[in-house]
Structures are given as structure tokens and as C-alpha cells.
C-alpha positions, -999 to 999 in steps of 0.1 A, spaced: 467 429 233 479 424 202 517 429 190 531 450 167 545 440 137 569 458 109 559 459 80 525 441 60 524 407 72 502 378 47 488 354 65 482 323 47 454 299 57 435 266 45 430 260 11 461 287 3 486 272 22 472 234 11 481 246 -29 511 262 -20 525 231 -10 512 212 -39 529 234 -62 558 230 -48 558 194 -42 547 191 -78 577 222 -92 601 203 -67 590 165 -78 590 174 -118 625 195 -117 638 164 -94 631 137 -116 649 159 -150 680 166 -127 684 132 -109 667 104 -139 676 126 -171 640 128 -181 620 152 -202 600 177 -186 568 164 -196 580 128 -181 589 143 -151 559 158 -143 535 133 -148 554 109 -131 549 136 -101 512 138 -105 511 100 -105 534 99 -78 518 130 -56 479 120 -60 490 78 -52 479 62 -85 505 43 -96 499 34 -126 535 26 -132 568 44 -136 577 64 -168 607 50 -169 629 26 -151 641 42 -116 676 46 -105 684 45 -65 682 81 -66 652 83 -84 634 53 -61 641 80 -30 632 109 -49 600 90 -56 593 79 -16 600 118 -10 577 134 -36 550 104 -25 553 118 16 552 148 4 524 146 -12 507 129 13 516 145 36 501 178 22 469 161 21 466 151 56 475 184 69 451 198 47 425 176 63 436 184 100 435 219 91 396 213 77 388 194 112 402 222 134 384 246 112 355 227 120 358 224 157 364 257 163 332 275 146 355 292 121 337 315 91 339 291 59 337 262 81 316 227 68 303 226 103 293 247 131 317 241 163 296 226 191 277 247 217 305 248 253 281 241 275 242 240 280 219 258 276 187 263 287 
């Protein structure tokens, strides 16, 4: 039975949801570091991409407290995107789902 609902509803799924949150980790990183370091936009976000896809190559600039947690928040963030994009990938998998890498194994036998 399915329920009603008012109005059109979007359903997000996979890879939409996955860049929807890397946007905004990446919008929310880059406006972070201007507000709470001072920096320039263009500082700000590639310190984010550095920061979001683990490189490290160094900082931009030197950190201050604030700017060491907003750093450990953008990098869980970002990491944290990634992993959930990865569950969602395995469940995908496991269940059969259309667009799926793998078909989901047969239930039972057959004969």
C-alpha cells in the first residue's frame, strides 16, 4: 500500500545525494576558512579540496585554533561523504538494484 503524499516529492539517491554533500562540504569548508582564518577565496577553497580529498600537501597558511577544528570538521566531513557513498554502492549491490556493479545473489537454490 503505498501512502500518500502532498505535493511532488524528489527523491534523491546514489551518486546525487554523494555530490550534494560534496558541494556542500566544499561551499561550507571554503566560506569557513574566509570567515574564521581571514583568507582569500581562492585560499580557502583549495585548502578545502586538499583538506576534503586527504592530500595534505600542507596548509595555505598557518592555522589558528579555530581554523585547526574547522579543518578536523571539513576532513570528517569529507570523509565521511565518501564512506557513505561507498555503503550506499555495497547495498546497491546486494540488493540487485538497476545501475548496480553487481547482480544481488540468487535467495536460495535452484534447480
Amino acid at each position: 500500500m503505498r501512502r500518500k503524499t502532498r505535493g511532488p516529492v524528489h527523491h534523491l539517491s546514489g551518486p546525487a545525494v554523494a555530490l550534494l554533500l560534496l558541494v556542500l562540504v566544499t561551499a561550507g569548508g571554503t566560506v569557513g576558512y574566509v570567515l574564521v582564518e581571514g583568507w582569500s577565496w581562492w585560499d580557502a577553497f583549495y585548502m578545502t579540496v586538499i583538506t576534503v580529498t586527504t592530500v595534505g600537501y600542507r596548509e595555505v597558511h598557518t592555522l589558528s585554533r579555530a581554523g585547526e577544528v574547522l579543518t578536523v570538521l571539513v576532513l570528517v566531513a569529507g570523509v565521511g561523504t565518501a564512506l557513505l557513498r561507498l555503503h550506499a554502492d555495497r547495498d546497491d549491490r546486494r540488493r540487485g538494484r538497476p545501475g548496480a556493479a553487481v547482480p544481488a545473489p540468487a535467495d536460495g537454490p535452484h534447480d
